[in-house]
C-alpha positions as CSV (number, residue, x, y, z in Angstrom):
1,X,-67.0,-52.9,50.6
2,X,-68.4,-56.5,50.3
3,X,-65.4,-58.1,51.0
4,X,-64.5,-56.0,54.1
5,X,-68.4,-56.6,55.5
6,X,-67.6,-60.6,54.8
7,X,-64.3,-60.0,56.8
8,X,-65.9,-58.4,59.4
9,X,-68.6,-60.5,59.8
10,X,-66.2,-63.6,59.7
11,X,-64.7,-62.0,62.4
12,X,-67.7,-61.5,64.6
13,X,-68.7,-65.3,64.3
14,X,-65.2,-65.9,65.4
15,X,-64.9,-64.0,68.4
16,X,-68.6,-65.3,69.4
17,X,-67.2,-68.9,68.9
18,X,-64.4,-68.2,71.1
19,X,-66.5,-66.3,74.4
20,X,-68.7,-69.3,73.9
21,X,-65.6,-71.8,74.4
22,X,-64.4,-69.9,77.7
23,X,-64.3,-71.6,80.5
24,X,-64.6,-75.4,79.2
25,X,-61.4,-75.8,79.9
26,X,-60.8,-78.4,82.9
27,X,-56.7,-77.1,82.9
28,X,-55.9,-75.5,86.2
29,X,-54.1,-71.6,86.1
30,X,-51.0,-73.1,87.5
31,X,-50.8,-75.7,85.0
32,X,-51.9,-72.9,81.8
33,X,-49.3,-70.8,83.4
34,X,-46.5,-72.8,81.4
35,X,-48.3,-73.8,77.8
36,X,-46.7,-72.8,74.7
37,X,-48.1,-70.3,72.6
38,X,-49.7,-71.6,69.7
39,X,-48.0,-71.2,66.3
40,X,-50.5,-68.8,64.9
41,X,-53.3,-67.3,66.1
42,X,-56.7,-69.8,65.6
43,X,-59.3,-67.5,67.2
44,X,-60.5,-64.4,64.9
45,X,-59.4,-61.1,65.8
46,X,-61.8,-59.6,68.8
47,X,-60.1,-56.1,67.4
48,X,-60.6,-55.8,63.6
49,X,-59.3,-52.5,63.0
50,X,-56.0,-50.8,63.9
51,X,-56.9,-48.5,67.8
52,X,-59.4,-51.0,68.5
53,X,-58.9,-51.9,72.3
54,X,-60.9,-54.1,74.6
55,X,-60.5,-55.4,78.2
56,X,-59.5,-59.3,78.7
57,X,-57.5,-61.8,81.2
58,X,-54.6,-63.5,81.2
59,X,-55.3,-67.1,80.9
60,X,-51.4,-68.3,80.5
61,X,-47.9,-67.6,80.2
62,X,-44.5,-68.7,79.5
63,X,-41.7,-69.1,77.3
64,X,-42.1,-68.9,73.8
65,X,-41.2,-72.7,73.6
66,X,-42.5,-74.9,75.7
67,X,-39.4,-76.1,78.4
68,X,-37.3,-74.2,77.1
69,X,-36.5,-71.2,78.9
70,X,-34.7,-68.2,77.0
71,X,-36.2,-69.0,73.9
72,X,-38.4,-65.2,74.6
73,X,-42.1,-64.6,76.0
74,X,-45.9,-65.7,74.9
75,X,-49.2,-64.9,76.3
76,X,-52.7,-65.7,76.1
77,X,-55.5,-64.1,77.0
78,X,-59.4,-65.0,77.5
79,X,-60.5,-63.7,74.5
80,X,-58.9,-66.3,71.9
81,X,-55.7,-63.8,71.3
82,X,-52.4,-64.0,72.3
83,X,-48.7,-62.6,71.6
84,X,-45.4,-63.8,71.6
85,X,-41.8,-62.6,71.1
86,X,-38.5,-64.9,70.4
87,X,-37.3,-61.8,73.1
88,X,-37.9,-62.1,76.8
89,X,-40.8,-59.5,77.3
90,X,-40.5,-58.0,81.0
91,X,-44.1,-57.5,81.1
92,X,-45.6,-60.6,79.7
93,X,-43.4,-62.6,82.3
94,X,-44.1,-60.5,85.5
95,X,-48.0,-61.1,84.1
96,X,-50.2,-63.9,85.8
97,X,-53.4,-65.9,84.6
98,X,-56.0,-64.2,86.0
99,X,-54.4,-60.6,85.3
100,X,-56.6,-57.9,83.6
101,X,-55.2,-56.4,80.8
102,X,-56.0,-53.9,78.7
103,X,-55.2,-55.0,74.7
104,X,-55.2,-53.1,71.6
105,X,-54.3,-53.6,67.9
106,X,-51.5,-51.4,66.7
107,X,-50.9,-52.6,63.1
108,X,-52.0,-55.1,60.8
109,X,-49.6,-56.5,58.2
110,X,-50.1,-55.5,54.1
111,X,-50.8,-57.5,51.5
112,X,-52.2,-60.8,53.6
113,X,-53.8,-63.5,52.2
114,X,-57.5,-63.6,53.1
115,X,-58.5,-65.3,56.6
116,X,-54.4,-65.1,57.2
117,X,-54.5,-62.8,60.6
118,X,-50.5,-63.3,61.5
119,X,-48.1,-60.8,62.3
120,X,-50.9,-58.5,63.8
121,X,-48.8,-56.2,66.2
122,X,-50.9,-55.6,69.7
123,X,-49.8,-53.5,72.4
124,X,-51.3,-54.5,76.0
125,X,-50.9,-53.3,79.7
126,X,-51.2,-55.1,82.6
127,X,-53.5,-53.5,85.4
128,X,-52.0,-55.4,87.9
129,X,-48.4,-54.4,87.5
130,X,-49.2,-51.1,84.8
131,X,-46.5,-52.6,82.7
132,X,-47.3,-52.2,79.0
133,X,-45.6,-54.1,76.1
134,X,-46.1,-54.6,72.0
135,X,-45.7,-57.8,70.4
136,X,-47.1,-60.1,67.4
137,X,-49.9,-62.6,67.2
138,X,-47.9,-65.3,65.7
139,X,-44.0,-66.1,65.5
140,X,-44.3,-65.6,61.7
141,X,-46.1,-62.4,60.0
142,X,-49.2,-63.4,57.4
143,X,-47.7,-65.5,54.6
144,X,-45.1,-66.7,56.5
145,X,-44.0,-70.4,57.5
C-alpha cells in the first residue's frame, strides 16, 4: 500500500508540474503541428489507473519520425501525454492542435520497473472529427530500449 500511495503521489506532483508548464511555450500550432514524438513519455501519467479518462487538447502531430513521412503516427496533447504508432493512425492524422479529445488509459504493462511508465496503451477520440484510436505512450513498452 505504501508503495502504491508513493506512486500515486509521484504521479500527482507530476501532472501538477506539467499543467504548470502549459502554455510557456513560444512555438506556434503550425509549427507543433510537425514535432516528433518524444521517445518516451517524460510527464507522469494524468491517468494512474486502467478506465481513468480525462479531457485534454491536441497540442501537435505528425509522423512518428520527424521528416519522414510513412514511418506511422504520434500525438501530443496538453496534458504532458502523448501516443505514437510505427502504423499510420487515421485518427491521429485527421487530428489538429487545438482539437479536444477525450483520453483514457486502457492497459498498463506488467512487471515495470519503478518510475518506468512506457508501453501504457491509451485509447482517445477526437471531438472534432468523433474518430477514436488506441495506441502506446512510448515506441518501446517499460523496460525496453
Amino acid at each position: 500500500m505504501v508503495m502504491r500511495t508513493s506512486l500515486y503521489a509521484a504521479l500527482v506532483v507530476g501532472a501538477c508540474l506539467a499543467l504548470a508548464n502549459c502554455g510557456q511555450s513560444s512555438e506556434t500550432a503550425s509549427t507543433a503541428s510537425q514535432t516528433t514524438a518524444p521517445a518516451e513519455s517524460s510527464v507522469a501519467s494524468t491517468t494512474p489507473h486502467v478506465g481513468d479518462c480525462n479531457d485534454t487538447t491536441v497540442t501537435a502531430i505528425g509522423p512518428r519520425l520527424e521528416g519522414v513521412p510513412g514511418s506511422g503516427s504520434s500525438i501530443q496533447y496538453a496534458n504532458g501525454l502523448n501516443q505514437v504508432e510505427y502504423e499510420a493512425v487515421p485518427g491521429i492524422d485527421h487530428s489538429r492542435a487545438g482539437d479536444q479529445v477525450h483520453v483514457c488509459l486502457v492497459s498498463i504493462p506488467e512487471n515495470c520497473p519503478a518510475g518506468d511508465e512506457r508501453g501504457r496503451i491509451y485509447s482517445a477520440t477526437n471531438a472534432r472529427t468523433g474518430e477514436t484510436w488506441s495506441a502506446p505512450n512510448a515506441e518501446h513498452s517499460c523496460g525496453g530500449a
